[in-house]
C-alpha positions as CSV (number, residue, x, y, z in Angstrom):
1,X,15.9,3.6,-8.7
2,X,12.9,5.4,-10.1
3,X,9.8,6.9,-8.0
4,X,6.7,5.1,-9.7
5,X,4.6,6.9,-12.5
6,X,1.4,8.0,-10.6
7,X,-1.8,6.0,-10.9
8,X,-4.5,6.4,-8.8
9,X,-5.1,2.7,-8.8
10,X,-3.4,-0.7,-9.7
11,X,-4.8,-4.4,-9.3
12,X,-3.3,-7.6,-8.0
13,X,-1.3,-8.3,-11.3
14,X,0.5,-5.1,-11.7
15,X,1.7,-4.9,-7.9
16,X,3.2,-8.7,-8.4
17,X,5.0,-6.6,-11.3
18,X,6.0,-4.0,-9.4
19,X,7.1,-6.1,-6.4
20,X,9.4,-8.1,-8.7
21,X,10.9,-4.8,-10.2
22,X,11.3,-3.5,-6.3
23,X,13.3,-6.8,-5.7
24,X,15.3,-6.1,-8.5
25,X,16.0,-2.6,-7.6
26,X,14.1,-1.1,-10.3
27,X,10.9,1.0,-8.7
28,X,11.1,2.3,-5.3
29,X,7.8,2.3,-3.1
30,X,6.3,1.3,0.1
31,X,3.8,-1.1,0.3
32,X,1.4,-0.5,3.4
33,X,-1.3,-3.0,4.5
34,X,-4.0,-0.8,6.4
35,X,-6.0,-3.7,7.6
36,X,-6.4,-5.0,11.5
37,X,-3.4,-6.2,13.1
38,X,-5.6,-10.0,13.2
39,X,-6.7,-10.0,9.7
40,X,-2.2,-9.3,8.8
41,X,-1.8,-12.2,11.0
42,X,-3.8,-14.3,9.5
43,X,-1.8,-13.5,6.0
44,X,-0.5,-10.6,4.4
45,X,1.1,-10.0,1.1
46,X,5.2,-10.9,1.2
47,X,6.8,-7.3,0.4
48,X,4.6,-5.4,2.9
49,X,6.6,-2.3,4.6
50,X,4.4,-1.7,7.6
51,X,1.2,-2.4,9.2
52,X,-1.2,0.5,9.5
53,X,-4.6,-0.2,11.2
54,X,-7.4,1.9,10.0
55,X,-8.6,1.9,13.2
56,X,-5.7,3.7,14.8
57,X,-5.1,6.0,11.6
58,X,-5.5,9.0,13.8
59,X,-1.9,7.9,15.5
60,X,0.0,6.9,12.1
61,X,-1.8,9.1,9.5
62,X,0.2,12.7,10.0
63,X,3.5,11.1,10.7
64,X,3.6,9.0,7.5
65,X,2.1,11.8,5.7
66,X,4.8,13.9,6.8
67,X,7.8,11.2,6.3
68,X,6.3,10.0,2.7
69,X,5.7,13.1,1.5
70,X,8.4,12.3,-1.3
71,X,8.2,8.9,-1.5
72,X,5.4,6.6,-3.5
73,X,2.6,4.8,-1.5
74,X,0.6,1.8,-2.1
75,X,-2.3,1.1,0.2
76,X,-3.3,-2.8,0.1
77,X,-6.0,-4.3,2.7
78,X,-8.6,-6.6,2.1
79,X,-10.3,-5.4,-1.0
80,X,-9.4,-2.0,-1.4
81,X,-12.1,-0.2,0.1
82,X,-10.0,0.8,3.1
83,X,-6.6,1.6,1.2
84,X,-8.9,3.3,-0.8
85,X,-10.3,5.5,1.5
86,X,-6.5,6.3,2.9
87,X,-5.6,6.7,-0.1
88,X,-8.5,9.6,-0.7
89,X,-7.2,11.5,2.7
90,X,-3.7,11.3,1.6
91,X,-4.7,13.1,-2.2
92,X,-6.9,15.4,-0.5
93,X,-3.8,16.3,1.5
94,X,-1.9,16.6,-1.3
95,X,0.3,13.6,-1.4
96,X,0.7,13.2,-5.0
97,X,2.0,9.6,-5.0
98,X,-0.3,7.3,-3.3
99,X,-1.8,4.2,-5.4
100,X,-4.7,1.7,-4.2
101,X,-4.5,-1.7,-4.7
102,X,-7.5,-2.6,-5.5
103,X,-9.2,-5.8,-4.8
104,X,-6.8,-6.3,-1.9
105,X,-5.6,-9.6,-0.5
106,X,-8.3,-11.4,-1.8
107,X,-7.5,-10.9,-5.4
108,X,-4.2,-11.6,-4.9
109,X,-1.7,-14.5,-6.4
110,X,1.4,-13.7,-5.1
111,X,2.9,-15.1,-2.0
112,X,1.4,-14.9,0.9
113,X,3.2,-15.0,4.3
114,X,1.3,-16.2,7.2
């Protein structure tokens, strides 16, 4: 399996992409929705890894800093201005291989799992 090409940011059309080529076994990432645990609830992408809630980032953001550190990252939430600002503290940290999704859940048209 192959470690994504870093991008700094890919939209609704390429994650369905890369989702299908996870499935397949061709791309390895995680796929981490950093909305509110309500808004995931209400419907989330299918393929999300993990729930991380901005709003408790001070209790997740080390330890998945320190456990990804090799791995590729892609923030999702509801439009990408969240993931996007994870994604900024992760590359200022020096995590090399974390990708927004941007325009979130609401540009998306892949499955959604409620």
């Amino acid at each position: 399996m192959q470690r994504l090409l870093t991008k700094e940011r890919i939209d609704s059309q390429e994650l369905e992409t890369l989702l299908e080529a996870r499935k397949e076994g061709k791309v390895d990432f995680l796929l981490i929705d950093v909305r509110e645990e309500h808004e995931y609830d209400a419907g989330h992408l299918e393929g999300v890894d993990m729930l991380k809630p901005t709003s408790i980032f001070s209790q997740w953001g080390q330890v998945l800093f320190t456990e990804a550190k090799e791995q590729t990252i892609i923030f999702t939430c509801r439009t990408g201005s969240r993931s996007g600002q994870v994604q900024d503290v992760f590359r200022d940290n020096g995590h090399t291989g974390v990708i927004n999704h941007t325009g979130g859940i609401v540009s998306y048209n892949g499955k959604i799992e409620r």
